[in-house]
VOGU-3710 file (C-alpha; in Angstrom, 3 decimals, decimal comma):
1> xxxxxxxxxx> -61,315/-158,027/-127,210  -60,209/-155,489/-125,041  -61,931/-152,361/-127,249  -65,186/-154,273/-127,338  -65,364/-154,174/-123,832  -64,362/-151,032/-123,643  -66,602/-150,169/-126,041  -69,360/-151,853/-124,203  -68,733/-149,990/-121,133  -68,750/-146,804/-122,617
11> xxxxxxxxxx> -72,650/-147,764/-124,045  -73,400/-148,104/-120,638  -71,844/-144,961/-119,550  -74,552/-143,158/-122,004  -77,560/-141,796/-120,031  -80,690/-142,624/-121,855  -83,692/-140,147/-121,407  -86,993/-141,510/-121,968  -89,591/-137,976/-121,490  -89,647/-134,454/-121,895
21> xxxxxxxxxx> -90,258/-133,789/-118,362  -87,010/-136,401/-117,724  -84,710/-134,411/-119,724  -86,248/-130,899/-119,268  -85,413/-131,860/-115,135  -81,474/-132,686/-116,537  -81,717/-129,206/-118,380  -82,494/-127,490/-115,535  -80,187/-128,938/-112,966  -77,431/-128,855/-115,608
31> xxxxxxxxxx> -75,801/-132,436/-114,924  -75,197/-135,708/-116,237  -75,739/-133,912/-119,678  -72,652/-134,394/-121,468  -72,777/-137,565/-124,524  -76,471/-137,995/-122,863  -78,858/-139,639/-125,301  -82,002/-137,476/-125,948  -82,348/-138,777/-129,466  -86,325/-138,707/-130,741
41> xxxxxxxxxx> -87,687/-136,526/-127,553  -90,008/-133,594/-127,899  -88,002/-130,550/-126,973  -90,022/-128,169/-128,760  -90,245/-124,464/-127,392  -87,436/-125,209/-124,536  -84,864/-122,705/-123,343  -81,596/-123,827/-123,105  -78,844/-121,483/-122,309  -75,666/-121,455/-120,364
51> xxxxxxxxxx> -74,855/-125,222/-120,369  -72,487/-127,694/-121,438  -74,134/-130,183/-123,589  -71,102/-131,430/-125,623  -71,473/-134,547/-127,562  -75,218/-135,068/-126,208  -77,121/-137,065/-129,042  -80,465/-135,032/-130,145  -81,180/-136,925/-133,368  -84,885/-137,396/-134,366
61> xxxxxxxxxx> -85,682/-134,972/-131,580  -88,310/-131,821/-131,995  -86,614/-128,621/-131,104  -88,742/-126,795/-132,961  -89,360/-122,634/-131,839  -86,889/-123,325/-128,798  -84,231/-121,074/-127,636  -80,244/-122,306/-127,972  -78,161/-119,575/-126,366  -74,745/-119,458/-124,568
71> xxxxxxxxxx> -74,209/-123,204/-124,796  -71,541/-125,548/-125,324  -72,918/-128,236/-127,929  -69,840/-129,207/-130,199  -70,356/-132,649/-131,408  -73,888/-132,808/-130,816  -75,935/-135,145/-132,835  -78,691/-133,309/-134,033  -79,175/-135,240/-137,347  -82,715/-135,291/-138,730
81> xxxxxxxxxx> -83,911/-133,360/-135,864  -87,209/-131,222/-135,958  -85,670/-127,470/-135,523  -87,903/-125,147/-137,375  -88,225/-121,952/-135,723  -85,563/-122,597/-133,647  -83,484/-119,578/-132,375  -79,093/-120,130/-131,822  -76,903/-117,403/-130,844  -73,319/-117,167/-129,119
91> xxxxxxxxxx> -73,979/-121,170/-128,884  -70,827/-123,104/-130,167  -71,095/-125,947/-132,254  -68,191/-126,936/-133,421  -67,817/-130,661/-135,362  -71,646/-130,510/-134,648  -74,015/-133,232/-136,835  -76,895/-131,097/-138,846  -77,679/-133,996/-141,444  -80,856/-133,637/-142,676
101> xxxxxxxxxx> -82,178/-131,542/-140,258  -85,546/-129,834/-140,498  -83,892/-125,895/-139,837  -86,724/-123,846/-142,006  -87,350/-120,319/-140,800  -84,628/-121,110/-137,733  -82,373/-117,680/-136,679  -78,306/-118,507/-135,909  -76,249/-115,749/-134,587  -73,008/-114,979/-133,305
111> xxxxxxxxxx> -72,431/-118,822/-133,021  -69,259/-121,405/-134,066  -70,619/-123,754/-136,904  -67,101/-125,047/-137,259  -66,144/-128,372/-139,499  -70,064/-128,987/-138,744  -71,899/-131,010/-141,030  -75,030/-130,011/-142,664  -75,891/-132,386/-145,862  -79,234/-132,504/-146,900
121> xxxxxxxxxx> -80,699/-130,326/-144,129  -83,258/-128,040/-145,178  -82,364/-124,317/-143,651  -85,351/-122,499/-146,347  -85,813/-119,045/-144,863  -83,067/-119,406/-142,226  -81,425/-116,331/-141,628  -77,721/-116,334/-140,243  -75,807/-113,156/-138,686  -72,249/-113,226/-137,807
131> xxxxxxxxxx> -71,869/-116,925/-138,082  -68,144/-118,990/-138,274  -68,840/-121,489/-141,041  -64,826/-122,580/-141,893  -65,229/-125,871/-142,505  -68,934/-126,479/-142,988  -70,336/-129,131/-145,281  -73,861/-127,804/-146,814  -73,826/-129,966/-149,757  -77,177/-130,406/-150,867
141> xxxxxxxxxx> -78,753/-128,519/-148,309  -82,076/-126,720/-149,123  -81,805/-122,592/-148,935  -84,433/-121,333/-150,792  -85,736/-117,705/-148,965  -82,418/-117,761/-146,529  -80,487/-114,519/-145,753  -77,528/-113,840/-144,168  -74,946/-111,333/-143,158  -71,021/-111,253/-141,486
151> xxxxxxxxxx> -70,927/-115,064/-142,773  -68,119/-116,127/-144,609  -69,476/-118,849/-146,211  -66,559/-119,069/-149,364  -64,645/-120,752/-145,582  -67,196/-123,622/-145,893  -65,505/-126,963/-147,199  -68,688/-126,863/-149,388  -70,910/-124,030/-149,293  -74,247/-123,760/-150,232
161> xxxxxxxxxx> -75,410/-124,355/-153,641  -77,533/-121,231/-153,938  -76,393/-118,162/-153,001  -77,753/-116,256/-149,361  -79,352/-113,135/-150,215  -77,743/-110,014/-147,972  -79,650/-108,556/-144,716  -78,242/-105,643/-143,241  -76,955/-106,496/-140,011  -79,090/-105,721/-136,780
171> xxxxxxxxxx> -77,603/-102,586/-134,203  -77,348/-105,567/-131,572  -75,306/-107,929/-133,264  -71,844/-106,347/-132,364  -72,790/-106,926/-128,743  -74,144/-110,936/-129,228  -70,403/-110,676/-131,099  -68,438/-110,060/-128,447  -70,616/-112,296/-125,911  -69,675/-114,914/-128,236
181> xxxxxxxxxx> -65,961/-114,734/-127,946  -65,912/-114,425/-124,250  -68,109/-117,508/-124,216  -65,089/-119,492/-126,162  -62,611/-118,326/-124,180  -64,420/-119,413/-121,392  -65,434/-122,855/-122,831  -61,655/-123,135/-123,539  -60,246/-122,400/-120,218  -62,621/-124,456/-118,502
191> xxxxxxxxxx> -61,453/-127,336/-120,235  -58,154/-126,604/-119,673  -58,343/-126,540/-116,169  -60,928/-129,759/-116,272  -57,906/-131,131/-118,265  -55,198/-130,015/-115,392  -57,048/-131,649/-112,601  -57,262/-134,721/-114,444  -53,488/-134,476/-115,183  -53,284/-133,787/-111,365
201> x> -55,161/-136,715/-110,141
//
């Protein structure tokens, strides 16, 4: 009894978006984002950078040709999502949901794919540079045309079927590298010291 209600209170705790120019306001002010539902909206061609969107539910939505940079999205839902196009880089997504996602021609750099789960997405003529895939489900995901470079992908709990042709690595990618790392470190110790005040209170 006790976890339904608690389970019902945490339903009501999710912040529903219902437009574009509704959630594109959220972006921009960068709160009340975090678990937020902005499952089937058109988000194509936005720019998202520099926020913390963890656990924020984006399935069914159109992200097609936007930009993801610099963000904190692990355990997104982005399952079935429209994101051809799309460009990611130092973004982590950690535990994030990929199935059957629409990723054709989309560009992923320098970013934490970590335990995420990409089964039946279609990632044809992706290209993906310096990318941590330990963990990574891609079982029966679509890669026809896809390249790739600096990604380990024998890490992946079930790599791709076909193998990523090679593309030699871009001058700038050392640099999106090491913004990368500082960004997890800094994701890190901010939720360390979230976690301490908490402990505090």
């Amino acid at each position: 009894m006790n976890e339904e209600i608690e389970d019902k209170a945490n339903e009501e705790l999710v912040v529903r978006f219902e437009s574009r120019e509704e959630a594109a306001a959220a972006l921009k002010k960068k709160q009340g984002l975090e678990g937020a539902d902005m499952s089937g909206l058109d988000l194509s061609e936005l720019k998202l950078s520099g926020l913390n969107v963890e656990g924020i539910n984006f399935s069914g939505a159109n992200l097609s040709n936007s930009l993801i940079a610099g963000i904190n999205m692990e355990g997104v839902n982005l399952s079935k999502a429209q994101m051809s196009g799309v460009k990611i880089a130092a973004a982590n997504l950690e535990n994030a949901n990929f199935q059957g996602a629409q990723m054709q021609g989309a560009k992923i750099s320098a970013s934490n794919l970590e335990n995420s789960d990409f089964t039946g997405s279609d990632l044809s003529d992706s290209k993906w540079m310096g990318v941590n895939v330990e963990g990574a489900d891609f079982t029966d995901a679509k890669t026809t045309g896809a390249k790739s470079a600096g990604v380990g992908w024998s890490e992946a709990k079930v790599p791709p079927a076909e193998t990523l042709d090679s593309i030699s690595p871009p001058s700038w990618l050392p640099a999106v590298l090491a913004v990368f790392v500082v960004l997890i470190v800094v994701v890190i110790l901010a939720k360390k010291r979230q976690q301490a005040d908490i402990d505090f209170d």
